[in-house]
PDB file with one MODEL, atoms N, CA, C and O in Angstrom:
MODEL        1
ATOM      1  N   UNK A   1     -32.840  28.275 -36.053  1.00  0.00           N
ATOM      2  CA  UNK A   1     -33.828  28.234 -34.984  1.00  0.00           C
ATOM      3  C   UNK A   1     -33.277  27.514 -33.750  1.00  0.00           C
ATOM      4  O   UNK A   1     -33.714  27.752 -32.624  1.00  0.00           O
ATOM      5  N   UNK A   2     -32.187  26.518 -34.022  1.00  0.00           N
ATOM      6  CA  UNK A   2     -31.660  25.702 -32.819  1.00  0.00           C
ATOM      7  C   UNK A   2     -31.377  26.718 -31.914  1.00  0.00           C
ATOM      8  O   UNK A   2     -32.011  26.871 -30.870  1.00  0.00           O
ATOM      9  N   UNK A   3     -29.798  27.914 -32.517  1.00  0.00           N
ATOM     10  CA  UNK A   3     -29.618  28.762 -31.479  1.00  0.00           C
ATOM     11  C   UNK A   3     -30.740  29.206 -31.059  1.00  0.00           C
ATOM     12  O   UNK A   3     -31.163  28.572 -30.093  1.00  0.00           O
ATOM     13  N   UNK A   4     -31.592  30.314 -31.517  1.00  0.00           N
ATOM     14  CA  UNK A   4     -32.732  30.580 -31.114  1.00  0.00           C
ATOM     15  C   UNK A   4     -33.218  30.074 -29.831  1.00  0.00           C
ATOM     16  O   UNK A   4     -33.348  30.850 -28.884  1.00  0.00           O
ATOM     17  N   UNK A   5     -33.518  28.723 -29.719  1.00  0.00           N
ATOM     18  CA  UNK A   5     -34.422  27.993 -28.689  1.00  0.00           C
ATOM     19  C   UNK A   5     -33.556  27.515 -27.433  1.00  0.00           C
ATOM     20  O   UNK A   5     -33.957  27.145 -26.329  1.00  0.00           O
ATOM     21  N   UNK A   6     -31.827  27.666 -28.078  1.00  0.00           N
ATOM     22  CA  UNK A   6     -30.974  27.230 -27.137  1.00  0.00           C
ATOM     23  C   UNK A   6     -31.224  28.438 -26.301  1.00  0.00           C
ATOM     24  O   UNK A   6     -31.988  28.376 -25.337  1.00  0.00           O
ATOM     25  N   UNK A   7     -30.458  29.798 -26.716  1.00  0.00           N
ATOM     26  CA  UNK A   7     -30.810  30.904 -25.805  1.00  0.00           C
ATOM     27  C   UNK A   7     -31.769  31.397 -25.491  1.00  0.00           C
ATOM     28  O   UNK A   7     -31.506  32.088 -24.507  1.00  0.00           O
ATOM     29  N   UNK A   8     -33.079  31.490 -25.813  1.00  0.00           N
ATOM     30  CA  UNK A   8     -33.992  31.379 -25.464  1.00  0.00           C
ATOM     31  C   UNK A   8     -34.723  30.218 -23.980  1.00  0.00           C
ATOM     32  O   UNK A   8     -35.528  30.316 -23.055  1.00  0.00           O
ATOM     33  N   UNK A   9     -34.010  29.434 -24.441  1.00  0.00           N
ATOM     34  CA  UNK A   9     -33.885  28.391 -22.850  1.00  0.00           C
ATOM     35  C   UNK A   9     -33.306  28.503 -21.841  1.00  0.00           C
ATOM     36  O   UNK A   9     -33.742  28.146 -20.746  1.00  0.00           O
ATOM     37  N   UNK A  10     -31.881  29.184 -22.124  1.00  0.00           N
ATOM     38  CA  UNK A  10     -31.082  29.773 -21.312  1.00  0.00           C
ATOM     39  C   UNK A  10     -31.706  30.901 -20.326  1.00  0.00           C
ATOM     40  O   UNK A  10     -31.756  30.870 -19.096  1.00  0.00           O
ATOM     41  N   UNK A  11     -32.103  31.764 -21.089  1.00  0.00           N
ATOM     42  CA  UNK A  11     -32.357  32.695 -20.686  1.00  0.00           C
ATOM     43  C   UNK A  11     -33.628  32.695 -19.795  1.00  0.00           C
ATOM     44  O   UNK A  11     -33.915  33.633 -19.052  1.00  0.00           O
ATOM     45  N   UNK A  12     -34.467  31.405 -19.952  1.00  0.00           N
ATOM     46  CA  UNK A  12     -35.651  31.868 -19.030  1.00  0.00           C
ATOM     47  C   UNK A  12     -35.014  30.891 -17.825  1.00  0.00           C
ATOM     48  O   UNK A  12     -35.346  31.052 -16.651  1.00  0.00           O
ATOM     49  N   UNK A  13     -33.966  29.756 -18.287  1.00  0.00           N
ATOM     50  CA  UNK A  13     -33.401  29.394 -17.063  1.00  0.00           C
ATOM     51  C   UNK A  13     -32.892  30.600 -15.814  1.00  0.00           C
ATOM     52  O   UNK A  13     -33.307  30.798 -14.672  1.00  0.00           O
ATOM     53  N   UNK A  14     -31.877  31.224 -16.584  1.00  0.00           N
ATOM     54  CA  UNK A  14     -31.421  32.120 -14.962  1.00  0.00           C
ATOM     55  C   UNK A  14     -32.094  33.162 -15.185  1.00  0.00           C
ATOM     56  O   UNK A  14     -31.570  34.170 -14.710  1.00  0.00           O
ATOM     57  N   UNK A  15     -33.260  33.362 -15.838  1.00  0.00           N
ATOM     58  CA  UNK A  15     -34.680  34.210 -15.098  1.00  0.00           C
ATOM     59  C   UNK A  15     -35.830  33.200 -13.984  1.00  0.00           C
ATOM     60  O   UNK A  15     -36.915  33.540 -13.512  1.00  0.00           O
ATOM     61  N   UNK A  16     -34.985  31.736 -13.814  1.00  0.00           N
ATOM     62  CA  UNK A  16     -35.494  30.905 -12.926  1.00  0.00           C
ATOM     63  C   UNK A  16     -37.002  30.897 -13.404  1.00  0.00           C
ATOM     64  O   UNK A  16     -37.693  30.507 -12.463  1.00  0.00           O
ATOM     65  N   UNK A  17     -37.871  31.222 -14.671  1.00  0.00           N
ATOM     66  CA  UNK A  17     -39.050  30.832 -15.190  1.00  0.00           C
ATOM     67  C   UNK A  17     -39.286  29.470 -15.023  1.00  0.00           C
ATOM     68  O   UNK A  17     -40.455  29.155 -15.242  1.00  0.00           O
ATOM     69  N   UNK A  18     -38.336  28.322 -14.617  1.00  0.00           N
ATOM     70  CA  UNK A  18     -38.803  26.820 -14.787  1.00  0.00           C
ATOM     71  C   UNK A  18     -38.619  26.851 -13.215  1.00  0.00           C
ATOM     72  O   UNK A  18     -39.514  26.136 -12.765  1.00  0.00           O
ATOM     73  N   UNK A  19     -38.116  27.188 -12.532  1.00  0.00           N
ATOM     74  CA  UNK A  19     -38.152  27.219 -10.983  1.00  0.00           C
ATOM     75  C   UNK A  19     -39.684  26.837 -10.232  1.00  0.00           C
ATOM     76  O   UNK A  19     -39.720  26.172  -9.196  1.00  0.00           O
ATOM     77  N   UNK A  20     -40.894  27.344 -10.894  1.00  0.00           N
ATOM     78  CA  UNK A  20     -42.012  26.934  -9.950  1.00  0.00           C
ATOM     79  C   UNK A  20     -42.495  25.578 -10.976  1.00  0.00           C
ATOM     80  O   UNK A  20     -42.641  24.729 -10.097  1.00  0.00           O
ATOM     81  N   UNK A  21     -42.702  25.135 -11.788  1.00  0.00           N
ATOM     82  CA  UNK A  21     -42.296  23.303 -11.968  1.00  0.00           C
ATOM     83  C   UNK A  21     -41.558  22.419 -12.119  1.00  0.00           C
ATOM     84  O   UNK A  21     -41.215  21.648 -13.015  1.00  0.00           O
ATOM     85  N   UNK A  22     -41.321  22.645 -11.003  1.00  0.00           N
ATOM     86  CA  UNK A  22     -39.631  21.795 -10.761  1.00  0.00           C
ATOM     87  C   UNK A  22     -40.673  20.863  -9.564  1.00  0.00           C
ATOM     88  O   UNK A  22     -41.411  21.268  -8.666  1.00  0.00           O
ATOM     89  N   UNK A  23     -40.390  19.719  -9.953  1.00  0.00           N
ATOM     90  CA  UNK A  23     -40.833  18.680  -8.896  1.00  0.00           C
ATOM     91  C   UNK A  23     -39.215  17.474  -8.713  1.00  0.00           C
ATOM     92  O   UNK A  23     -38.218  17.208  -9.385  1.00  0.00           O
ATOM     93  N   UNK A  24     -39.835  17.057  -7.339  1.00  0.00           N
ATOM     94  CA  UNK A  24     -38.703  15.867  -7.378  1.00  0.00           C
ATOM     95  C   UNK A  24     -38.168  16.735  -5.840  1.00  0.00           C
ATOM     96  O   UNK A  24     -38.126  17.948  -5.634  1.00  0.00           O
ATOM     97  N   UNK A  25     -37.804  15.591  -4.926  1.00  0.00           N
ATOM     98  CA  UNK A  25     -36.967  16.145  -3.784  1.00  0.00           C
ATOM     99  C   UNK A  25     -34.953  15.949  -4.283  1.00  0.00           C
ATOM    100  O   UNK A  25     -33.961  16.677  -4.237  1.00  0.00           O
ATOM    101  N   UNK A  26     -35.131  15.147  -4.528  1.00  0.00           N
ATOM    102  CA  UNK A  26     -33.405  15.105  -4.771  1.00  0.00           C
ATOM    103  C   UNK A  26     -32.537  15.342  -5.956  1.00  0.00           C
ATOM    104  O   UNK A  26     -31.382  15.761  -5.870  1.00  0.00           O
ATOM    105  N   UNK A  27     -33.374  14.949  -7.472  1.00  0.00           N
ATOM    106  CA  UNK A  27     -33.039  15.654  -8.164  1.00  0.00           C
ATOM    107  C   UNK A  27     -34.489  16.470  -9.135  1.00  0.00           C
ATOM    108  O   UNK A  27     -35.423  16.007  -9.790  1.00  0.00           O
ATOM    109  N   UNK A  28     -34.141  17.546  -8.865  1.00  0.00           N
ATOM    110  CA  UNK A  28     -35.619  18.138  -9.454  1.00  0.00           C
ATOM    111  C   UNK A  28     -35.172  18.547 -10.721  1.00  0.00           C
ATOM    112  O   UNK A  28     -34.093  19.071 -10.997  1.00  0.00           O
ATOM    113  N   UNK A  29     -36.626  18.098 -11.880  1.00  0.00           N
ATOM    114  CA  UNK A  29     -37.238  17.757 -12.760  1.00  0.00           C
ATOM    115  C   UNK A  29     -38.260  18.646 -13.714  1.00  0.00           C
ATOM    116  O   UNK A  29     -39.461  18.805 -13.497  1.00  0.00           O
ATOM    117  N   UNK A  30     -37.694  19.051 -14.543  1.00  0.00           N
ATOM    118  CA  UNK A  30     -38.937  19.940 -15.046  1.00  0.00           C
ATOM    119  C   UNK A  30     -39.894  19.014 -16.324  1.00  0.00           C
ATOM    120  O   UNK A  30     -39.134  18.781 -17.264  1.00  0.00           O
ATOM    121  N   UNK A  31     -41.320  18.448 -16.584  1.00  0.00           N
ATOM    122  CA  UNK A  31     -41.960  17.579 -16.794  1.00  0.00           C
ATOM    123  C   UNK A  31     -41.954  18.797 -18.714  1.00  0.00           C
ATOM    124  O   UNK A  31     -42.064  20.023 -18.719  1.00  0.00           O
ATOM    125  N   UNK A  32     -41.793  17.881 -20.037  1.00  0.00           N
ATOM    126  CA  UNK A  32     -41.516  18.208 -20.872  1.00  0.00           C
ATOM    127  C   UNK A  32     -42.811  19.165 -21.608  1.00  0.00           C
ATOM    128  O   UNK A  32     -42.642  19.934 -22.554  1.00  0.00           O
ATOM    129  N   UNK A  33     -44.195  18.878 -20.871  1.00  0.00           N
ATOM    130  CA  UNK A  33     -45.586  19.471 -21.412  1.00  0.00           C
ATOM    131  C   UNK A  33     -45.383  21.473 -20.662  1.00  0.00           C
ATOM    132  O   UNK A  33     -45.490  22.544 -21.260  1.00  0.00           O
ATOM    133  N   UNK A  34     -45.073  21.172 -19.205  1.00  0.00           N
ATOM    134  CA  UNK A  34     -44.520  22.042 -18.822  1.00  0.00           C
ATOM    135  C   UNK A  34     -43.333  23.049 -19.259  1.00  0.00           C
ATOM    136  O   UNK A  34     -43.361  24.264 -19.065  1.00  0.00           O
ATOM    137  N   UNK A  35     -42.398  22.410 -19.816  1.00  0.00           N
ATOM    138  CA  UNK A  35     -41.665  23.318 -20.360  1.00  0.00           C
ATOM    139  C   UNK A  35     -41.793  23.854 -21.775  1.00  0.00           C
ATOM    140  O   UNK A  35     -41.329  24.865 -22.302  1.00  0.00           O
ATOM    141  N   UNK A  36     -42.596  22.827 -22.250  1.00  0.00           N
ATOM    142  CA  UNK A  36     -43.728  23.670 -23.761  1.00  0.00           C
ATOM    143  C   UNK A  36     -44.636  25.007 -23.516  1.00  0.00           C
ATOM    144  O   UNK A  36     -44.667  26.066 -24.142  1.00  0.00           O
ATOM    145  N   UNK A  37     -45.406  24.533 -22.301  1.00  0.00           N
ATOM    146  CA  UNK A  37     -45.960  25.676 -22.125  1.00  0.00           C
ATOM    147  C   UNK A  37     -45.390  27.063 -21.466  1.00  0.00           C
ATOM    148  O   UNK A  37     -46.128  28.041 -21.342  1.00  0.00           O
ATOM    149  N   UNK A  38     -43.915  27.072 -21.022  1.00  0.00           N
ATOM    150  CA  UNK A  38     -43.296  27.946 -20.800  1.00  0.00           C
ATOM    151  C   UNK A  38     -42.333  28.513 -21.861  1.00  0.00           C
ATOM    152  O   UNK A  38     -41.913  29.669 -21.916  1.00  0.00           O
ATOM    153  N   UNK A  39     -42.064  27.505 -22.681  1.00  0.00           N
ATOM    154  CA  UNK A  39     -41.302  28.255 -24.200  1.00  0.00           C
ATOM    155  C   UNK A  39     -41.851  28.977 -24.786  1.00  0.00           C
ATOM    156  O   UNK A  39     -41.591  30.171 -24.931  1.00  0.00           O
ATOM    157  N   UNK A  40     -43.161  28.053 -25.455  1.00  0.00           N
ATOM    158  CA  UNK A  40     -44.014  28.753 -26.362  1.00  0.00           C
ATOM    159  C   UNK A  40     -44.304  30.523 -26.204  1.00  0.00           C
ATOM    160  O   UNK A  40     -43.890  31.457 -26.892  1.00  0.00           O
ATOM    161  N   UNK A  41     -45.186  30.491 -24.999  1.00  0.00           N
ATOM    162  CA  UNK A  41     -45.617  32.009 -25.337  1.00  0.00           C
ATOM    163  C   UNK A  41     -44.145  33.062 -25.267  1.00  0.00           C
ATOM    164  O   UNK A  41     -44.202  34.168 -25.804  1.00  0.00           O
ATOM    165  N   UNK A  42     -43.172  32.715 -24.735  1.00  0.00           N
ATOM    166  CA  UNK A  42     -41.928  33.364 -24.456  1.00  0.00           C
ATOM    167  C   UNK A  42     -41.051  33.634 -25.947  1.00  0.00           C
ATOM    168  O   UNK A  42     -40.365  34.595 -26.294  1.00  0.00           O
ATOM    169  N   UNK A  43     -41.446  32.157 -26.753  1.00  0.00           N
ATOM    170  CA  UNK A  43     -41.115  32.408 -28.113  1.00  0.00           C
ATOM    171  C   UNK A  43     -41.492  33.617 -29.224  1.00  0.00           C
ATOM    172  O   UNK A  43     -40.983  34.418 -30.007  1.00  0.00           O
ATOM    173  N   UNK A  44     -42.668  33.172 -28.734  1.00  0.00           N
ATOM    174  CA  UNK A  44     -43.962  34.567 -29.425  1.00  0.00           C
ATOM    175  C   UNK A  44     -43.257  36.239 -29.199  1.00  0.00           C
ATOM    176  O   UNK A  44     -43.069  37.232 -29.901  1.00  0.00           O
ATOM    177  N   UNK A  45     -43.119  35.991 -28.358  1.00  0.00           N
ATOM    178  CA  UNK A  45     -42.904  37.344 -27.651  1.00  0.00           C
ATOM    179  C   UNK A  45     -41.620  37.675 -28.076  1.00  0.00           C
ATOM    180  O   UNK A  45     -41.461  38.513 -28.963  1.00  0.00           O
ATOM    181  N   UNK A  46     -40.839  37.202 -27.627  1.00  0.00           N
ATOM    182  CA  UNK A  46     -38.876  37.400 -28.200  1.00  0.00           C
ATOM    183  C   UNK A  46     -38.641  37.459 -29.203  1.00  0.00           C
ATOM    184  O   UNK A  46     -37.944  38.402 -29.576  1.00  0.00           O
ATOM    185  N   UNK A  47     -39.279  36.114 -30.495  1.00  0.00           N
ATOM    186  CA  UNK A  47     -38.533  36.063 -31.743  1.00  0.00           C
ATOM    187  C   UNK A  47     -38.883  37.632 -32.665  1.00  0.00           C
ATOM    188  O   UNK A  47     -38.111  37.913 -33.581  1.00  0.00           O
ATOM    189  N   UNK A  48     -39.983  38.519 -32.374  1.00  0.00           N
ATOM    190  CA  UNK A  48     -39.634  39.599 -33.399  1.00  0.00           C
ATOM    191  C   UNK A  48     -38.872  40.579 -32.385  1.00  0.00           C
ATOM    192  O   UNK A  48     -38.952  41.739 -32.790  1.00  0.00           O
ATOM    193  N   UNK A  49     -38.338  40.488 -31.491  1.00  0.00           N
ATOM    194  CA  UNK A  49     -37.121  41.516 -30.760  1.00  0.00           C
ATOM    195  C   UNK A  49     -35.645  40.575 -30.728  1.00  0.00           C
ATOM    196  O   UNK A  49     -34.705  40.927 -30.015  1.00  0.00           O
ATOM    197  N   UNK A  50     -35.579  39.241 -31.667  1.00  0.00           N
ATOM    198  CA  UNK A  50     -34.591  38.520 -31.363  1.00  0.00           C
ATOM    199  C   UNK A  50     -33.012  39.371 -31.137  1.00  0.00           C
ATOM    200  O   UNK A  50     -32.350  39.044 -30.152  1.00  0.00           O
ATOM    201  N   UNK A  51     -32.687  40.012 -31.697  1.00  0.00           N
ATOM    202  CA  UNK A  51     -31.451  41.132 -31.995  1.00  0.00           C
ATOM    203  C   UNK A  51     -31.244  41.303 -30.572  1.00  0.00           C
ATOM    204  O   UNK A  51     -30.302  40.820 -29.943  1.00  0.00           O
ATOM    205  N   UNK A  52     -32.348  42.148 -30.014  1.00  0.00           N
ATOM    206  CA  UNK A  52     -32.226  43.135 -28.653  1.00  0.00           C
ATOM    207  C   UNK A  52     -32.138  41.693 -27.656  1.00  0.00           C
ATOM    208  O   UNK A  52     -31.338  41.768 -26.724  1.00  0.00           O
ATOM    209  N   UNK A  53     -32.634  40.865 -27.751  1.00  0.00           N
ATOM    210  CA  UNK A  53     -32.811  39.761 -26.364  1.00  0.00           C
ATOM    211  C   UNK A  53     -31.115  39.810 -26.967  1.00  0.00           C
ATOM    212  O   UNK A  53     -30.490  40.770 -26.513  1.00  0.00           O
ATOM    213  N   UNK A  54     -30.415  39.007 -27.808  1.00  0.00           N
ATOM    214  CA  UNK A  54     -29.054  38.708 -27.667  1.00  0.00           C
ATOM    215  C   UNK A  54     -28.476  39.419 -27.200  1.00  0.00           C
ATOM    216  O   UNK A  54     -27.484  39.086 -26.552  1.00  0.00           O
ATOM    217  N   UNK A  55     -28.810  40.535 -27.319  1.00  0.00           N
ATOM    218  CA  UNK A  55     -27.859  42.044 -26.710  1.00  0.00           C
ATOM    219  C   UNK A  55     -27.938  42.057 -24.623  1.00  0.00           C
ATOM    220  O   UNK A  55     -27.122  42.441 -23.785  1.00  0.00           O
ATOM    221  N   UNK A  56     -29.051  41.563 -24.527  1.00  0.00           N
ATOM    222  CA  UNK A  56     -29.396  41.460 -22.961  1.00  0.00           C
ATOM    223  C   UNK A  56     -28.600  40.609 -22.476  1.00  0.00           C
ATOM    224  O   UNK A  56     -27.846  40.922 -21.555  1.00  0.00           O
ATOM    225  N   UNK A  57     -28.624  39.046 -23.145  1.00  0.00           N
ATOM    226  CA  UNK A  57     -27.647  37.708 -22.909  1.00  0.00           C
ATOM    227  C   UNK A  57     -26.578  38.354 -22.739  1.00  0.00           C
ATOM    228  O   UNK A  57     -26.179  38.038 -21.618  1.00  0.00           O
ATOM    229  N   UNK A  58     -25.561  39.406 -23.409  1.00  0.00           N
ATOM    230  CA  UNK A  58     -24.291  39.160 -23.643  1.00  0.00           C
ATOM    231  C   UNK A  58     -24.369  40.237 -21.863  1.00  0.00           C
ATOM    232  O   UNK A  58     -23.331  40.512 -21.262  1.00  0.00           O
TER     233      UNK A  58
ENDMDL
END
């Protein structure tokens, strides 16, 4: 599940999904309740196509 959540993090990173709660002027910050609520439903959704998302990553 680690990989899982690693690429799965990755991936909504440079889909810039954490881009609109990002606070902070100098170094911006994504707040940890926030990035729960952006894993989670993304988890739901991916882990029964897990195969095909790796295939997109590569």
């Amino acid at each position: 599940m680690r990989d899982f959540y690693y690429w799965l993090t990755y991936g909504l990173h440079k889909a810039q999904a954490f881009k609109f709660v990002r606070r902070g002027s100098v170094i911006p910050f994504v707040n940890i309740g926030e990035t729960r609520d952006i894993i989670q439903p993304a988890a739901n959704i991916i882990y029964p196509h897990w195969q095909q998302f790796k295939i997109i990553l590569q």
